[in-house]
C-alpha positions in Angstrom: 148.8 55.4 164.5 152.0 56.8 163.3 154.9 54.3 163.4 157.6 55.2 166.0 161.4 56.1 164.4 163.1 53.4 165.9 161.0 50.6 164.0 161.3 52.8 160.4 164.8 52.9 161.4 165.1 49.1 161.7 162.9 48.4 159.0 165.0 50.5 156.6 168.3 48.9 158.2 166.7 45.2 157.3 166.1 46.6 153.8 169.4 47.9 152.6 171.1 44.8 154.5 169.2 42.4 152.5 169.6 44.4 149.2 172.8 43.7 149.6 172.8 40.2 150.4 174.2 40.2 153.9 172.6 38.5 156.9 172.4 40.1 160.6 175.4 37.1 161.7 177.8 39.2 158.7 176.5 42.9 158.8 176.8 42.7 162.7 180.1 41.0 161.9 181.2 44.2 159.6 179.7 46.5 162.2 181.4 44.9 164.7 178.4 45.0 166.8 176.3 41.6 168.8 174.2 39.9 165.9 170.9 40.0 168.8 171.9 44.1 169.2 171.5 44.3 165.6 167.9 42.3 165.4 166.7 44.2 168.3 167.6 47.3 166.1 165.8 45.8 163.1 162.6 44.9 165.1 162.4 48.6 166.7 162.7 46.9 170.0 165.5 49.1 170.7 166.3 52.6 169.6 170.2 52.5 168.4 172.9 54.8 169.8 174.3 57.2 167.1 178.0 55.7 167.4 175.6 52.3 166.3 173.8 53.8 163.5 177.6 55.0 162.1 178.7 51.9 162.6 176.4 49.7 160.3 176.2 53.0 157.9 180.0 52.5 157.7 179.5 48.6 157.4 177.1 49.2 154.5 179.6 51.6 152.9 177.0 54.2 153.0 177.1 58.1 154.8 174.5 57.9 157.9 172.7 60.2 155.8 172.1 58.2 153.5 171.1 55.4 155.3 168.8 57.2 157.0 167.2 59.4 154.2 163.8 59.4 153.6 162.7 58.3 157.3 
């Protein structure tokens, strides 16, 4: 069964945040987005709005492109 785009999204969102060291309390925090918004996005439970996924892109100092390549 193919795996469904929100839950590769949040799987590569949990990725790059802990590459970089950050937990969901401070990337939500740079995002400026709910700390439970952002696990829901992590866990696929929710499919993130666009203005969202530009937000933690931004956060992550990263084009949306980029944080999204490969998916």
């Amino acid at each position: 069964m193919a795996i469904s785009f929100p839950v590769r999204v949040g799987r590569r969102l949990s990725e790059l945040r802990e590459k970089r060291g950050l937990s969901q309390t401070q990337l939500a925090d740079m995002a400026e987005i709910g700390r439970a918004h952002l696990s829901q996005i992590e866990n696929g439970a929710v499919a993130a709005r666009i203005d969202t996924l530009y937000s933690i892109a931004a956060a992550l100092e990263l084009t949306l492109s980029e944080m999204l390549k490969g998916l």
